[in-house]
Residue, then its C-alpha position, 0 to 999 in steps of 0.5 A: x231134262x233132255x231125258x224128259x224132253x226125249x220121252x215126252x214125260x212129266x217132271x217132279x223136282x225133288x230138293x233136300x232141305x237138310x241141306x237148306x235154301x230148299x226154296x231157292x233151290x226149287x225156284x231157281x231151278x224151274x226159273x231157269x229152265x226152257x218154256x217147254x221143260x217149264x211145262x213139263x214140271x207138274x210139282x215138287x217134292x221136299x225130302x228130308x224135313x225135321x220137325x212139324x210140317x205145319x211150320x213149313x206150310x207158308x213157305x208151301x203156299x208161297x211157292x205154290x203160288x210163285x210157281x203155279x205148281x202144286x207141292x205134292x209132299x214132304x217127306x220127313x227126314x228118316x234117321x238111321x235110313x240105309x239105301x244103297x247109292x247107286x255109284x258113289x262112295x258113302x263115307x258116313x259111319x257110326x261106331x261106338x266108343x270103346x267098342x272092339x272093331x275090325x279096321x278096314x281101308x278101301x283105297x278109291x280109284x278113279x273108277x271104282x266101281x261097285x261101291x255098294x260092295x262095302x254096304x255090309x261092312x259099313x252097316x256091321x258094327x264091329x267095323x270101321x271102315x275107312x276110305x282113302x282118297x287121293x294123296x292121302x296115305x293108307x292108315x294102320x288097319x287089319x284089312x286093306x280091300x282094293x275095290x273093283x274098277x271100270x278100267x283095271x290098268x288104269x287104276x293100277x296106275x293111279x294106285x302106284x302113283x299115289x305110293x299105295x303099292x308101298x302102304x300095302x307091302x308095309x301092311x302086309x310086312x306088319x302082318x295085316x291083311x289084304x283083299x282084291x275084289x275084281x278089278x281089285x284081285x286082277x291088280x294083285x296078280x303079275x301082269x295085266x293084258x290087254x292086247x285089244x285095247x279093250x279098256x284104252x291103249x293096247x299093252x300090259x301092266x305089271x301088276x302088284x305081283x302078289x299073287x302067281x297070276x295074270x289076267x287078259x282083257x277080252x271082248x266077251x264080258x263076263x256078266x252073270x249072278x252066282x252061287x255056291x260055297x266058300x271055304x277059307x283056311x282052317x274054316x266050315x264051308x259056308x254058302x256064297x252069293x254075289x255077282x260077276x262083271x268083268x271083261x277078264x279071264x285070269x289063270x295061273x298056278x294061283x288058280x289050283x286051289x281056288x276058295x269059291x266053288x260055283x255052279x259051273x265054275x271055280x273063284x277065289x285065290x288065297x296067298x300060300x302065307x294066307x295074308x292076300x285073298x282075291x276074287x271076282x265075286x261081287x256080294x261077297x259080304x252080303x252073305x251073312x256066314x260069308x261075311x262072318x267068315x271072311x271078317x274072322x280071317x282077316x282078324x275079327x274073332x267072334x264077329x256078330x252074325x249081320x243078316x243084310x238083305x233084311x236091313x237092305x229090304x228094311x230101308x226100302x220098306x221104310x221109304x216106301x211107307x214114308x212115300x205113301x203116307x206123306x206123297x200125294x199119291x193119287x196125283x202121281x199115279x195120275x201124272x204117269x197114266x196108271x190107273x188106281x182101284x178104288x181103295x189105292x190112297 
């Protein structure tokens, strides 16, 4: 509400009654907020509601009449929805029985970043994967996938105080396979640098060690959408697109046979014995022959060919559509000043 109150805008309280007590929430809410922040709200909206919407309209007309407030929908709970959440790990997945899948753990760091990097692998069904939280160990898989950080050093810590540097020497001794995406890839070198103090107290860190290189943290950040090709070992050449973000510039003998060829530069590490592979590249999965490939190196055979961006876009269509057609939109629109022709619903 101090967003609101700062840009002089209108509120909409929005509460998820799968999660129940979606009266209590709206009520209370609005209760205990100031006179002001009381004015600003205009409405509610109820999200996720299974069943008939006419069995909910007394407890509609009692809010609305409690409050003073219009109701401006309900939208119905939408199965099998996919949204990318914007900075939380999303646990959930669905694999059938007996199927044969690729097992993949993501350890998560205190500032992972990047969550939406795994979306692709969640979604495939051929994939099960699996988040490792802290003081839990890091289970039996085919492929481990350090993540991205906001603060490399300092995960690395937290990595090795939680004895997942041990979990992937063993994995790795077992023949599995490892991944480091950003933050995650510059933890696999020998050394972390950061001599500016640029992501918290100036020093190095010994890194994992896995790979022949070393990064140092710099001022200028690397910030820039990317394109090109990919060749792993004893596969086609397959398109790439993704991201970079990251305040590190990486080097090392690593380096000389990079995976990923960009417009105007190199990415890419893999091991000599072709277990660990690295990269800054994020959106590497979404890619859909990029993803195959990268799922038949660490060990899934025939994957499925999974075209993402059209399930990505698909979800968003669905909420769009469920939005129009349940939502008061006219009443919206009005609430932000925007003008409607006269066939807008």
């Amino acid at each position: 509400m101090g967003f609101a109150e700062k840009a002089d805008c209108p509120v909409v309280i929005i509460a998820d009654i799968d999660k129940g007590g979606v009266f209590a929430h709206l009520y209370g809410t609005l209760a205990l907020l100031s006179e002001s922040e009381q004015s600003r709200v205009k409405g509610f909206v109820i999200n996720r509601f299974r069943g008939d919407v006419k069995l909910l309209e007394p407890g509609l007309q009692w809010l609305e009449e409690k409050t003073g407030k219009p109701v401006l929908g309900v939208l119905p709970y939408l199965h099998g929805l996919h949204l990318e959440a914007e900075d939380a790990v999303i646990s959930h997945q669905h694999v059938e029985d007996g199927q044969r899948v690729l097992k993949v753990a993501v350890p998560i760091l205190t500032r992972t970043s990047n969550h939406t990097d795994f979306d692709p692998l969640r979604l495939h069904p051929e994939v099960d994967v699996h988040f490792v939280g802290k003081g839990q160990s890091i289970p039996e898989c085919d492929l481990v996938i350090i993540p991205g950080t906001k603060n490399t050093r300092t995960d690395l810590e937290f990595l090795k105080e939680n004895g997942w540097d041990q979990d992937i020497l063993r994995h790795l001794r077992y023949g599995g396979k490892l991944m480091g995406i950003c933050g995650g890839y510059q933890m696999l070198g020998k050394a972390v640098h950061d001599p500016d103090g640029i992501e918290g107290i100036a020093g190095s860190s010994d890194a994992l060690g896995l790979l022949d290189l070393e990064t140092t943290m710099i001022r200028e950040k690397t910030l820039t959408r990317v394109s090109g090709v990919m060749q792993l070992p004893g596969q086609d050449p397959v398109p790439v697109t993704g991201y970079e973000i990251h305040a590190g510039v990486t080097k090392g003998p690593a380096l000389n046979q990079p995976l990923i060829r960009l417009d105007q530069e190199v990415d890419g590490v893999m091991s000599d014995d072709g277990q660990i592979f690295g990269a800054y590249l994020h959106g590497v999965f979404e890619e859909p022959d990029a993803c195959t490939a990268i799922l038949k190196w660490a060990g899934l055979k025939e994957a499925s060919r999974i075209d993402y961006h059209l399930l990505r876009e698909e979800g968003i269509n669905r909420m769009a559509d469920a939005i129009e057609e349940n939502l008061d939109m006219r009443r919206i629109f009005e609430l932000c000043g925007v003008q409607q022709s006269g066939n807008a619903p």
